[in-house]
N, C-alpha and C positions, 0 to 999 in steps of 0.2 A: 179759290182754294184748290190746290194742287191732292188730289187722291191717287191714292196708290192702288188701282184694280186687280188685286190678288187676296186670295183667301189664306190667307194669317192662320197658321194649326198650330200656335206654340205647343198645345199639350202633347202634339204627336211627336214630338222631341224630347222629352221629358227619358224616357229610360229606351229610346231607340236608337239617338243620334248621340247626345253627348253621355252617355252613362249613366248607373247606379246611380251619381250624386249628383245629377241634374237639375232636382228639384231646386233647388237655388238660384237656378239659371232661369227655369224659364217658368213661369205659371200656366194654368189651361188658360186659355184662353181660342175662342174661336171667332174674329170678326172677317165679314165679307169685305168691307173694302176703310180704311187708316186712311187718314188725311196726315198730312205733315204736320199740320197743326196740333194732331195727335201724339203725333213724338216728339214735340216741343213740349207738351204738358205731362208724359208719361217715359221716364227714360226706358224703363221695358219693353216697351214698344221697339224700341232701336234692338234690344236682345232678341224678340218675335222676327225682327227684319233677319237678321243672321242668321236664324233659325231658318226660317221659309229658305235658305240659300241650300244648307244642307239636307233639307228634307226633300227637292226638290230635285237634287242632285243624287240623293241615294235613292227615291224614286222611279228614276230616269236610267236608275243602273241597274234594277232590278225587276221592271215591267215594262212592256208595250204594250203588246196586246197577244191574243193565244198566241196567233201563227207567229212573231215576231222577235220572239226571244233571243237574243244573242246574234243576229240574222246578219248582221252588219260587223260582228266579231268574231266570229268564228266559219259561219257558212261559208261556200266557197274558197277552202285554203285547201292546203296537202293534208292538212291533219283533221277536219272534220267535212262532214257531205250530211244530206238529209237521209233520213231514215226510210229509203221506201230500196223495192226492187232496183236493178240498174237496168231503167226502161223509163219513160217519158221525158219530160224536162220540166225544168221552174227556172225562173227569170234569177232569183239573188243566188242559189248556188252555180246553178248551169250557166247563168249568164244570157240563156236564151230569150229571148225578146223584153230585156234589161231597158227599161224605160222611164220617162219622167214623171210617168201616172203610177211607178210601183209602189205601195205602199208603204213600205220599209223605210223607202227616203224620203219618204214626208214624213214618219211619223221618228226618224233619227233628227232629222233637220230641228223639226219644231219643239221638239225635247230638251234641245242645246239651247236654242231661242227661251224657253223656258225658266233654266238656270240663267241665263244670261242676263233677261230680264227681271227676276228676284235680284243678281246681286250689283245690276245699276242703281236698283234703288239704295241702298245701301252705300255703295259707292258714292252717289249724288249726296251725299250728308258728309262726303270729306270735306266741301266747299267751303263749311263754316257756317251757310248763310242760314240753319237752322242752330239753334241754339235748345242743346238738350239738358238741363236741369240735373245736376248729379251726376253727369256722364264724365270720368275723367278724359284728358286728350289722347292719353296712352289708351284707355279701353275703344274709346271711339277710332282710333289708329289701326287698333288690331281687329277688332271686326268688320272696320272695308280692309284689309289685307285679306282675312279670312274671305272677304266675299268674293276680292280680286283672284284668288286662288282657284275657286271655283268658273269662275268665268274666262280664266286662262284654261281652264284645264278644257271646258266643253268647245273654247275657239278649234282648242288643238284637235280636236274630237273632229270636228268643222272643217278646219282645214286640210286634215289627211284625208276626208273621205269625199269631199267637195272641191278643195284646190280654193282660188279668195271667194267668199263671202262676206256679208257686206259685215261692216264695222260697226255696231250701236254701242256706244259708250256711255249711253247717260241714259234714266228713266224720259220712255217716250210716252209724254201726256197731250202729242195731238194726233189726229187721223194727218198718216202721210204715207203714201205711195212711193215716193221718190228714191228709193233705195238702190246704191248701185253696189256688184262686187270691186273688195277692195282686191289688190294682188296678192299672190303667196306671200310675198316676202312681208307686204305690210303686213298682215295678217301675223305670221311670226315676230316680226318686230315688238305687236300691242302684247301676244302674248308673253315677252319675255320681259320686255317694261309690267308686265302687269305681276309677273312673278318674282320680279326685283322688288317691287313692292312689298310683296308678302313676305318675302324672305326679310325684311324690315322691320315687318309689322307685329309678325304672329308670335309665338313663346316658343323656344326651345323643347321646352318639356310643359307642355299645357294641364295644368290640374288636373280638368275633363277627361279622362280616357273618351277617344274619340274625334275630338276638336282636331284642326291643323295646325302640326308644329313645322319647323323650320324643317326637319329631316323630310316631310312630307313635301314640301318646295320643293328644298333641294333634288329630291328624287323626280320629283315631276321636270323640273327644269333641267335636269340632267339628259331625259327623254327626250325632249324637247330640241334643245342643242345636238344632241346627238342624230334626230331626224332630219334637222335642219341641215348638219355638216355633208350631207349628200347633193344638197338641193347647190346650186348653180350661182346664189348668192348667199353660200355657205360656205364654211372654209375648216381649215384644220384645227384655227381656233376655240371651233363650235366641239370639237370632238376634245381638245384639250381640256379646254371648262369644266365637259362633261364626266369625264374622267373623275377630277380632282371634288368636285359632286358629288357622284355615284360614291368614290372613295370615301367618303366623309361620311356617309351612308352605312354604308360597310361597316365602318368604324363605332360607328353609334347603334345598331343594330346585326349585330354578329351571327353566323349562324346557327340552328337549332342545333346538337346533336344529332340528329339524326331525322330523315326525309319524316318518318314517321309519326316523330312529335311533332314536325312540324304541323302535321295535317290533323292532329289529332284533337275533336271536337272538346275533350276536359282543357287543352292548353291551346287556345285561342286566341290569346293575348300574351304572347309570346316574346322572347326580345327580338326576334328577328321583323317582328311586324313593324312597318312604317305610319300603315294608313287604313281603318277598316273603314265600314259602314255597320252602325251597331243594329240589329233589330230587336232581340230579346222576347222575351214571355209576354207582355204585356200586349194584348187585342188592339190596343187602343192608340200606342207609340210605333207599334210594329208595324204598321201603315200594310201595304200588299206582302210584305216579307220577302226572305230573300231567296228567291226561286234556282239557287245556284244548285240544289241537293237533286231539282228535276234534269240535272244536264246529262247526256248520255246513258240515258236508261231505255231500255228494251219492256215489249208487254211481259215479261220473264212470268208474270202472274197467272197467264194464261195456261200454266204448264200445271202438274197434279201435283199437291202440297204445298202451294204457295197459293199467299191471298197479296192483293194489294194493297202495297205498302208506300208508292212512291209513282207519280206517273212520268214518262218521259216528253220531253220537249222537242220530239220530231226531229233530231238531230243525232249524227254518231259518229265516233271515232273513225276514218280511215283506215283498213288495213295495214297500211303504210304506218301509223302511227304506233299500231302495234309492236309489229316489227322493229321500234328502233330500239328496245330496250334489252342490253346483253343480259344472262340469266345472272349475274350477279348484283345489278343493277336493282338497289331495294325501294327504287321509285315507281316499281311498277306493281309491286303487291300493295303498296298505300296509297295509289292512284287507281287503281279499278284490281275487279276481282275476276276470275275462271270459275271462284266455286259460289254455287247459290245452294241452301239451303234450305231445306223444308221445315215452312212454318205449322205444317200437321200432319198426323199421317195419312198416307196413301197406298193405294195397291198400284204394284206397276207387274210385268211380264218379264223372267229372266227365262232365256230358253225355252220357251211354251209354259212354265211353271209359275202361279201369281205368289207373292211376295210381298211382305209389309213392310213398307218404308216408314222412321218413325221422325216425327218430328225432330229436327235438329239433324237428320243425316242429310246430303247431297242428295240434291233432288237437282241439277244440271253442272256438267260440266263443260266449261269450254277451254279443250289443252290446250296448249301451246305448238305441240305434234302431234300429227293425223292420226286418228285410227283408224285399226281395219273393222270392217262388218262384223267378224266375228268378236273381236275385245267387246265392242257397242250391244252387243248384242245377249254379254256377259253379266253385265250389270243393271240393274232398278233404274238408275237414274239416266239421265236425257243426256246425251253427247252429242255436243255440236263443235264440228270439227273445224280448222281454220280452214278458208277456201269456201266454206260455206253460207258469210255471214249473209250474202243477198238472195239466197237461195231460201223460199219459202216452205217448209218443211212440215206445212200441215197445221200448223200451230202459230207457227208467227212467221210473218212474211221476211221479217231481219232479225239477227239478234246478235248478239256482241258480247265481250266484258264489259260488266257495269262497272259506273265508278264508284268509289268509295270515300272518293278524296272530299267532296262536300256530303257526306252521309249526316243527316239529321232525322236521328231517332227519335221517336214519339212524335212525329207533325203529324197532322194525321193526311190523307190521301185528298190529293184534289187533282181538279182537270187543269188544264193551261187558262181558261177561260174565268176563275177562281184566283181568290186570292190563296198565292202560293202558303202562306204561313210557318215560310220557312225561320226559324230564331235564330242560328249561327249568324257571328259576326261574317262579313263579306270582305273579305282580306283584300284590298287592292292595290298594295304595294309592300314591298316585303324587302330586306338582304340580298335576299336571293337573287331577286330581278338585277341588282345594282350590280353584283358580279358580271351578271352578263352584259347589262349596260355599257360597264368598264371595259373588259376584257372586246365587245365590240369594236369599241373607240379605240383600242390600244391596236386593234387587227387596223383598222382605217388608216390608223398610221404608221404603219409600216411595221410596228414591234409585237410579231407573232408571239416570239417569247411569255411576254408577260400578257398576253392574253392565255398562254397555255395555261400559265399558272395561276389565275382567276378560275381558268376551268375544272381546273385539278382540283381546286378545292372546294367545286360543286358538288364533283364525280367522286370525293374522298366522301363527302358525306353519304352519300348515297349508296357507300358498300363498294367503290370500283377501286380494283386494289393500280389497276394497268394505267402508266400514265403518258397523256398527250404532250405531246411536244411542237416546237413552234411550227414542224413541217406538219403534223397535221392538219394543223387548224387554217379553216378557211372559212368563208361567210355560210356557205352551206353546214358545215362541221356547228357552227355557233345556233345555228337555226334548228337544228335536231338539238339542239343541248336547250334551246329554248322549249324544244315541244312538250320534254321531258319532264321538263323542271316547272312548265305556268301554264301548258293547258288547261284552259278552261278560265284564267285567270287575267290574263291580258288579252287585247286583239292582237289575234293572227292574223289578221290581214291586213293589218297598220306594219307588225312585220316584213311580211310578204314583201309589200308595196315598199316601204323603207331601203329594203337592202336589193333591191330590185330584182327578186326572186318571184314575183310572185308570178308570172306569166308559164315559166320553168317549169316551177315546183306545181301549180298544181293541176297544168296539163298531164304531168306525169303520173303523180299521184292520188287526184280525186277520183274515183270512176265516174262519176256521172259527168264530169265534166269532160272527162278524156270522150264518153257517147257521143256528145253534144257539140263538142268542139266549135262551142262559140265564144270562148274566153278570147278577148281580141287587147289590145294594146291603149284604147280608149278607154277599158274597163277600168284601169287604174284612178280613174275618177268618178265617181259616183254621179248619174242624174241629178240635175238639181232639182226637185219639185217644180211639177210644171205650176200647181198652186201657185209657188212663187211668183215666180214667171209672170201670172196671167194678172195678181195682185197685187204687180207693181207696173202693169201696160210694158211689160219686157224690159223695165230699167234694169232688171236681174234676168242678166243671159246665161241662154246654158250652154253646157261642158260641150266641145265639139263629140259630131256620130251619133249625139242623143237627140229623139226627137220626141 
């Protein structure tokens, strides 16, 4: 009897992953370990399978562990650094003694491993040689598509941040060691066979708010292609494909009106949305939640009239990041904020004179342009000037514009170490992206022009009346138009590395990294876990300079 050694949470699906109207889909149900023989005799057991794929998947996208968060997407780029003084070092942003025992890339590694192995099981039921009771072909079709989706998607995850890893394509039901990495190319090859599939399989427009449709492929395979079209046995082809993709994307998901709705927590579900992770009200569906509302926030609480409301994830926006946004540019008031507000009243000092601040008035602000002692000195409230974000000021050792852009009111406050209990859907592919997708691939190949005009009609939405033209635009021009528009939303360092910026960009722009100046040219491959390594007797070698 062949068992399937994973714990089965269909109820945690129920109004997290596929929606509101989920209950149809899946029952609670909570078993430690399914035999095959079980989903021979029970076809919802095959829906539990599909299940385990996306809860596993949006799990993996929304926790590690405290320190971990986003560590491997954002740290280390030109647009985010960790939250302390610019003074010591750390291994994943600094780069500094970046190794195969770092915990990060064990616990990235095994995560993708995770997904992967939910959806072979699934997968292994294409063969036929199980026969499920009521299961039509077409349902049985489209949920290993759905699975294959997932498992293309965490290869890709695999192979930008590791280069080949080994290949496991089928549920493994014996003790085996013998694991070796495949090459890049294989490695891209299985994922795009695996995404032609889905794009076979899955619905156009799927019932489920939430499930994968065809747009969610296509965007993912668009990515894809277009990473690939850099790589050496890539070609222009890859950036063609990607294009006409991304465009079909576009097409089907238009964009918002304006930066603002898009971000705006009542319109969620938007048309411009491709692809979320749902988590909702429910304790029970909502599994760890979605911790994206802790991104880029300061102790701001610390300060007189505010209490805690929201903790931060040890991580922050770059200087640099600030800076790219011209003052007409309305992506930057609904992306973080300058004014904080007091949640009670307080006494502060104007001029030797005390003063009652009342709840609802500025209680910090942080301009845009400097003041002088005297303006600071004028007012109740806290001014932290630019120039000053690393400078420890009594109160908080850093502090910044917080964001706004995943703002989820009423969670209530937790530590990193705590389940976030964030309810906002986690948008993970969107229009928007696909613009830039496109207008990338069209810069790759030679035709500036019509990437200008992708870009324009980012930069239109966003309130920018001035428009780029094909001599602007260059790879760096596209990358600040990325930071702008999906901070916080994609990897920045899958970017970075992609367009082969990343060495450039964020010597220049991280401070802790420009201190430490050990960001070196092997970096652009991640350690492999020495774990691995040791539990396969070295059949999985690691990335050259890593020991």
């Amino acid at each position: 009897m062949k068992y399937i050694n994973r714990k089965i949470i269909g109820g945690l699906l129920l109004a997290g992953v596929l929606g509101a109207s989920c209950d149809t889909y899946l029952e609670e149900e909570n078993n430690s370990s399914l035999s095959i023989e079980t989903v021979e005799s029970d076809p919802q057991i095959f829906n539990q399978l599909v299940a385990s794929v996306y809860e596993r998947a949006r799990e993996t996208s929304t926790y590690y562990t405290s320190d971990l968060y986003y560590a491997l997407e954002d740290l280390g780029t030109d647009i985010v650094t960790r939250a302390t003084a610019i003074n010591g070092t750390s291994d994943v942003n600094d780069y500094v003694n970046f190794n195969s025992l770092n915990w990060a890339v064990g616990v990235f590694w095994t995560n993708q491993y995770k997904v992967i192995s939910a959806a072979n099981v699934v997968a292994d039921l294409e063969n036929g040689e199980v026969a499920i009771p009521d299961l039509s072909a077409a349902e049985l079709a489209k949920g290993v598509a759905e699975a294959k989706f997932f498992r293309a998607w965490s290869y890709f995850k695999l192979v930008v941040n590791y280069g080949g890893v080994p290949l496991v394509l089928n549920q493994v039901t014996t003790s085996d060691t013998d694991y070796s990495r495949a090459s890049e190319e294989e490695v891209y090859a299985q994922i795009i066979t695996d995404l032609q599939t889905s794009l076979a399989g899955v619905d156009e427009n799927p019932a489920d708010y939430g499930r994968v449709s065809k747009d969610a492929v296509r965007h993912l395979l668009s990515k894809v292609l277009l990473t690939r079209g850099y790589k050496s046995f890539g070609s222009d082809a890859d950036f063609t494909e990607a294009i006409g993709l991304a465009e079909t994307v576009m097409t089907n998901h238009p964009l918002e009106g304006s930066f603002a709705d898009l971000v705006a927590i009542g319109n969620q579900r938007n048309q411009e949305v491709v692809f979320s992770y749902l988590f909702g009200g429910n304790s029970v569906s909502r599994g760890w939640g979605n911790s994206r509302h802790m991104m880029y926030q300061f102790r701001f609480y610390d300060y007189p009239g505010l209490i805690r409301t929201v903790q931060g994830l040890r991580n922050m926006p770059t200087p640099f990041f600030y800076g790219l946004f011209s003052d007409e540019d309305q992506r930057a008031e609904a992306t973080f904020t300058r004014e904080i507000y007091a949640h009670e009243d307080y006494e502060a000092e104007v001029n030797g004179s005390t003063v009652t601040v009342a709840a609802g008035e500025l209680a910090i602000l942080l301009p845009k342009e400097t003041w002088t002692q005297e303006e600071i000195d004028a007012v109740p409230y806290a001014v932290i000037n630019p120039g000053t974000y690393f400078t420890n000021n009594g109160t908080t050792p850093v502090h910044f514009p917080i964001f706004t852009k995943f703002e989820d009111p009423g969670v209530p406050f937790t530590q990193p170490d705590q389940s976030s209990q964030g309810e906002r859907d986690m948008v993970m592919m969107r229009g928007g992206e696909a613009y830039l997708i496109a207008a990338e691939a069209y810069l790759e190949l030679g035709n500036a022009g019509q990437a200008a005009t992708l870009l324009n009609s980012l930069r239109s939405r966003a309130g920018i009346t001035e428009e780029v033209t094909a001599g602007d635009v260059d790879i760096d021009f596209i990358l600040d138009e990325r930071a702008r528009e999906l901070i916080g939303e994609v990897n920045r360092w899958a970017d970075l590395k992609r367009t082969g910026k990343l060495l450039e960009r964020v010597r220049e722009h991280n401070p802790h990294v420009a201190l430490n100046n050990a960001l070196q040219e092997y970096h652009l491959l991640r350690p492999i876990p020495q774990a691995e390594i040791d539990n396969t007797g070295g059949s999985i070698t690691q990335n050259p300079n890593y020991k």
